[in-house]
Every structure is written in structure tokens, then in C-alpha cells.
N, C-alpha and C positions, 0 to 999 in steps of 0.2 A: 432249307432255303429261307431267309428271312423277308418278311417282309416291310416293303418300304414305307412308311409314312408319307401319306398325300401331302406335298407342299400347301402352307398354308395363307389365303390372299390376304395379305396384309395391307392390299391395296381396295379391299372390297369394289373391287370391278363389279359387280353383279348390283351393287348398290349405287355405284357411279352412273351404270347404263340406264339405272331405274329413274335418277335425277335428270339423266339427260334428255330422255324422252318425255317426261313429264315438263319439261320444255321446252317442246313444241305443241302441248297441250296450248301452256299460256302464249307460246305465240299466235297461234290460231284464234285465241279468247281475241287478243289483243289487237290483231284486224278486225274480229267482231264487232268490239268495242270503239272500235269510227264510226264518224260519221255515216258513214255509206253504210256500216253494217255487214252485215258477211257477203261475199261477194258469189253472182252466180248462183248455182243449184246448190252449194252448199251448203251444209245446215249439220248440227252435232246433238248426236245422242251422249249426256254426260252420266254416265252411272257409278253414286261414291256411297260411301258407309255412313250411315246418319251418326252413327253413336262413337265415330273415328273421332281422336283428338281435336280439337280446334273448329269442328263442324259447329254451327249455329242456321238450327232449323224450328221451324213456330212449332210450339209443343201441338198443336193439332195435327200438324203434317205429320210432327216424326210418331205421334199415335197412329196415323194409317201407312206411314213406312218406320217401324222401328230399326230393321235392321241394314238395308239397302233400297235407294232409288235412283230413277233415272229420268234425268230432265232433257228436253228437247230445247235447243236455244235455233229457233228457224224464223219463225215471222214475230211471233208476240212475245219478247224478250225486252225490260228495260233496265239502267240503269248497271248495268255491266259492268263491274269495277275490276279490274284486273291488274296486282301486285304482284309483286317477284314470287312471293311464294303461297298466294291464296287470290281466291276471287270471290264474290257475289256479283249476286244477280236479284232483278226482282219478275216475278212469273205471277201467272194469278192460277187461283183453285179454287175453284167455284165460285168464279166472277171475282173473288177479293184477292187484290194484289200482294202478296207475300216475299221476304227475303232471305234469300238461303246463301250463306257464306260459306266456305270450305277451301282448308287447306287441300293443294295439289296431293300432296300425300292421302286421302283419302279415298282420290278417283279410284276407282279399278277396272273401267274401263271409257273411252273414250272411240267414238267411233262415226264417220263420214260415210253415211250412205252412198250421197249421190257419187262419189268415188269409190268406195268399197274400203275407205281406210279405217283400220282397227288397231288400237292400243290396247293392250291387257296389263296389268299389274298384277300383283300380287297385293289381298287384302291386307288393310293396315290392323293393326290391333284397336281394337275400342275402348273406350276410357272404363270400360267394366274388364273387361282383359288385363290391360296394364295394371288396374288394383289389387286383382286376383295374383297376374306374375309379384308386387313387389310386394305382398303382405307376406306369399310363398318364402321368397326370398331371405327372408328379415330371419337372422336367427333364434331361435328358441332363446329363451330369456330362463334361464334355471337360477335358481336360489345357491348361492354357494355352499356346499358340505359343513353341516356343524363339524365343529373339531377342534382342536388345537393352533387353530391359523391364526400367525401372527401378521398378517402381512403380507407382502408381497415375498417373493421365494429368489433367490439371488444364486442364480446359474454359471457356473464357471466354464470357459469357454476352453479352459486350458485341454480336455478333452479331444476338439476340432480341430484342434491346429495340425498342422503338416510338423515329422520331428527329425 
């Protein structure tokens, strides 16, 4: 009995759905970000990867969150800038007002108490990750064989052909 090969999503559905809900993260930011503010009991726990690409956090913060944190944007929240595909905020810690920017892609989870609503992602790589993957990557670099090489080598294809 052979077996079948999984069809393969050429459509990255799984990547689509991750975009798309990350989507209603920024439209949630985006009512926040009025005048009025968020409206009602609502209020959002934002928790993303300090060291995710495109993150921009004050080196003292990401010294006491290096690898993940989680901001409350409820009552003392300013300056909420909210872009198609990132935001900042300004928060304070320990009285001094601080700005932390971060692509959508880094949240990995977003979440509404006062409703009970929860978003999960899946964590993004970190800009020490993605270095490790593409140094991996890069092929070995060998010295070519002393010898008699003249050059490049000229392959006859007459071989391959259908006769």
C-alpha cells in the first residue's frame, strides 16, 4: 500500500489567518487611539517579544524584560500611534515616561479581560534567531582542489536527451 503525500498549502492559509487576526488587534489599537479612548470596561493586556524584529524598546526596559513582556494599555496610556502594520505607545516605568514600538508580528498574545477575549500567536523569531538561522544557511565556503583545473568543465547534454 503506498503511501500518499500530504497536499502541500501553497496558499499558506495558516499564515493568512495569523494576518488576519492580527488585524483586529490594530483595529482595537485604533478605537483606542481616539479621542474617547477605549470605550467602556475594556482595557488590553498586550504581550510581544522584546528582541522580535522591528521591536524598539529603552535598553533599560528590555534589561528587565529581555525576552518577552506584557503592557496594559487601560487608563495611563499616551500617544498611541497605530499603522497598518506596527504601533507605539508611550507608558511610564517608574514614573518616567517611556516608548515602546513593535511590529504586529511580534504580539503573541493579546487579550480583553473585561470580555474574556484572547488571541494567541505563535512566537515570532528574534533578531538573534534569524542570525543563527541565515549564518546556518550560507554554505560552507571550500577552497577548490589543487590539480590540474583548467577552468570551468563543459558538459555535454547529448547524454539527456529522449532518443
Amino acid at each position: 500500500m503506498a503511501e500518499e503525500t500530504p497536499p502541500v498549502d501553497e496558499m499558506h492559509y495558516e499564515q493568512l489567518a495569523q494576518d488576519a487576526l492580527r488585524g483586529v488587534i490594530r483595529a482595537a489599537l485604533e478605537r483606542a487611539a481616539l479621542p474617547d479612548g477605549i470605550p467602556g470596561a475594556h482595557h488590553f493586556y498586550v504581550t510581544f517579544k522584546t528582541r522580535a524584529p522591528g521591536v524598539s524598546v529603552p535598553p533599560d526596559v528590555l534589561a528587565k524584560y529581555p525576552d518577552e513582556m506584557t503592557v496594559v494599555l487601560q487608563h495611563q496610556y499616551w500617544d498611541l500611534k497605530v499603522e497598518q502594520s506596527r504601533f507605539s505607545v508611550m507608558l511610564k516605568f517608574g514614573g518616567m515616561p517611556k516608548v515602546l514600538a513593535m511590529p504586529y508580528t511580534a504580539v503573541t498574545r493579546f487579550y480583553d479581560p473585561s470580555v474574556q477575549f484572547l488571541l494567541q500567536f505563535e512566537a515570532p523569531a528574534t533578531v538573534e534567531e534569524i542570525a543563527a538561522e541565515s549564518a546556518a544557511a550560507e554554505p560552507a565556503r571550500t577552497p577548490p582542489p589543487d590539480g590540474d583545473d583548467d577552468g570551468p568543465k563543459v558538459v555535454s547534454l547529448d547524454q539527456f536527451r529522449k532518443k
